[in-house]
C-alpha positions in Angstrom: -7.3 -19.0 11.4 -6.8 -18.5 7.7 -9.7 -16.2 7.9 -8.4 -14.1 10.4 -5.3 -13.2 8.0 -7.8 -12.3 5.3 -10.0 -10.0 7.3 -7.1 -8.6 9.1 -5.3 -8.0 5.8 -9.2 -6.1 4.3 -9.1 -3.9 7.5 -5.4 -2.9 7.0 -6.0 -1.7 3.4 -9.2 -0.3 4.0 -8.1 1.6 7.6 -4.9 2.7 5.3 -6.9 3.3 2.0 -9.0 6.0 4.5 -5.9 7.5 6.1 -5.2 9.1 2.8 -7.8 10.8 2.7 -7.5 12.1 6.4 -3.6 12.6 6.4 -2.5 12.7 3.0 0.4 14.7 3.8 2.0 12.0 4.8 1.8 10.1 1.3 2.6 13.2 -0.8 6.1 13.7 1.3 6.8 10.4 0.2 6.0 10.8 -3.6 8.7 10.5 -5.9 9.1 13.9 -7.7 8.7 11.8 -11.3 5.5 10.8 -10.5 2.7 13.3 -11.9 0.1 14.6 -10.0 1.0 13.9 -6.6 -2.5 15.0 -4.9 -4.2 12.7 -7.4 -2.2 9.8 -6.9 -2.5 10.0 -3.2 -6.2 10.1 -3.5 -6.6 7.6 -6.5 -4.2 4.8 -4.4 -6.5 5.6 -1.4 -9.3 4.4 -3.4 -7.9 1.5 -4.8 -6.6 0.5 -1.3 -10.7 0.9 -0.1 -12.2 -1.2 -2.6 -9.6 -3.8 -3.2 -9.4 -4.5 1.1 -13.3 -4.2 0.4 -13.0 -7.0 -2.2 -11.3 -9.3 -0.1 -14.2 -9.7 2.0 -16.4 -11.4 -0.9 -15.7 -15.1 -2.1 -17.0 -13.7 -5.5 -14.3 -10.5 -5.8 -11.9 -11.7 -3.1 -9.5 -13.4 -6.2 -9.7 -10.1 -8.6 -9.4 -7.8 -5.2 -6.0 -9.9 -4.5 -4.5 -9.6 -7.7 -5.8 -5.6 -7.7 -3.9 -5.4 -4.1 -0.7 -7.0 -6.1 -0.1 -4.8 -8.9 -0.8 -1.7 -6.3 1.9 -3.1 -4.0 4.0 -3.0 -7.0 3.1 0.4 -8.7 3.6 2.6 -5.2 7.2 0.3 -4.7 8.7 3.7 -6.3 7.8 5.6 -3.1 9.3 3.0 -0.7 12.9 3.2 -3.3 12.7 7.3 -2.6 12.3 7.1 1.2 15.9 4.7 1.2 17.3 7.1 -1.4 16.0 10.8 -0.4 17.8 13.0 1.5 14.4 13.9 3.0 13.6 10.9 5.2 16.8 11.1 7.3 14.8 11.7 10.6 13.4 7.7 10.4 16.3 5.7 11.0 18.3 3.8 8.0 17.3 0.3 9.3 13.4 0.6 9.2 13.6 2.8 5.8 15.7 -0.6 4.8 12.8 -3.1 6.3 10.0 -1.1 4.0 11.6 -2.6 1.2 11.6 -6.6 1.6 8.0 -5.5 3.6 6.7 -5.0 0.5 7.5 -8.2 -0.9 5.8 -10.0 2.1 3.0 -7.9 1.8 2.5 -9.0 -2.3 3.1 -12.8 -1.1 0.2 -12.2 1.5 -1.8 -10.1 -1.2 -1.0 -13.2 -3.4 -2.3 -16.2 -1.1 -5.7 -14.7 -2.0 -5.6 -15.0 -5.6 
């Protein structure tokens, strides 16, 4: 079963790393307008999010790929602070703008069980 987590967790990165790359509108709407170089930050986490869910599927990367899959979690957190704080994301109700933050400290704890 413990496997199951782990490749389901490598799919979701990769499947999301991808999605950058075919709707990256989507992740440049919800780029904080501090953050330089919006297109190549959207393309740039995209890879990251590739090769570390990539990592995760080899004993001899899956530690480094985890702790790569941390920090990441970490460094985008900005964008998931903007979407509860922007005037811009009113359409998507308050509560699930709300949920994205604690999400992403479940998401580091999964990240982490890897490590």
């Amino acid at each position: 079963m413990a496997n199951l987590f782990l490749y389901l967790q490598a799919i979701v990165y990769i499947a999301a790393g991808l999605n950058h790359f075919v709707s990256p509108k989507t992740y440049l709407a919800i780029m904080p307008p501090y953050i330089p170089a919006h297109e190549q930050m959207v393309l740039l986490s995209g890879v990251a999010e590739v090769v570390l869910g990539v990592g995760l599927l080899f004993s001899s990367t899956r530690s480094l790929a985890a702790w790569g899959l941390v920090l990441l979690l970490i460094a985008v957190f900005p964008a998931n602070v903007y979407m509860v704080t922007s005037n811009r994301f009113r359409r998507f109700p308050a509560w699930l703008r709300w949920a994205r933050l604690p999400l992403q400290g479940v998401l580091i704890w999964w990240a982490y069980r890897y490590t």
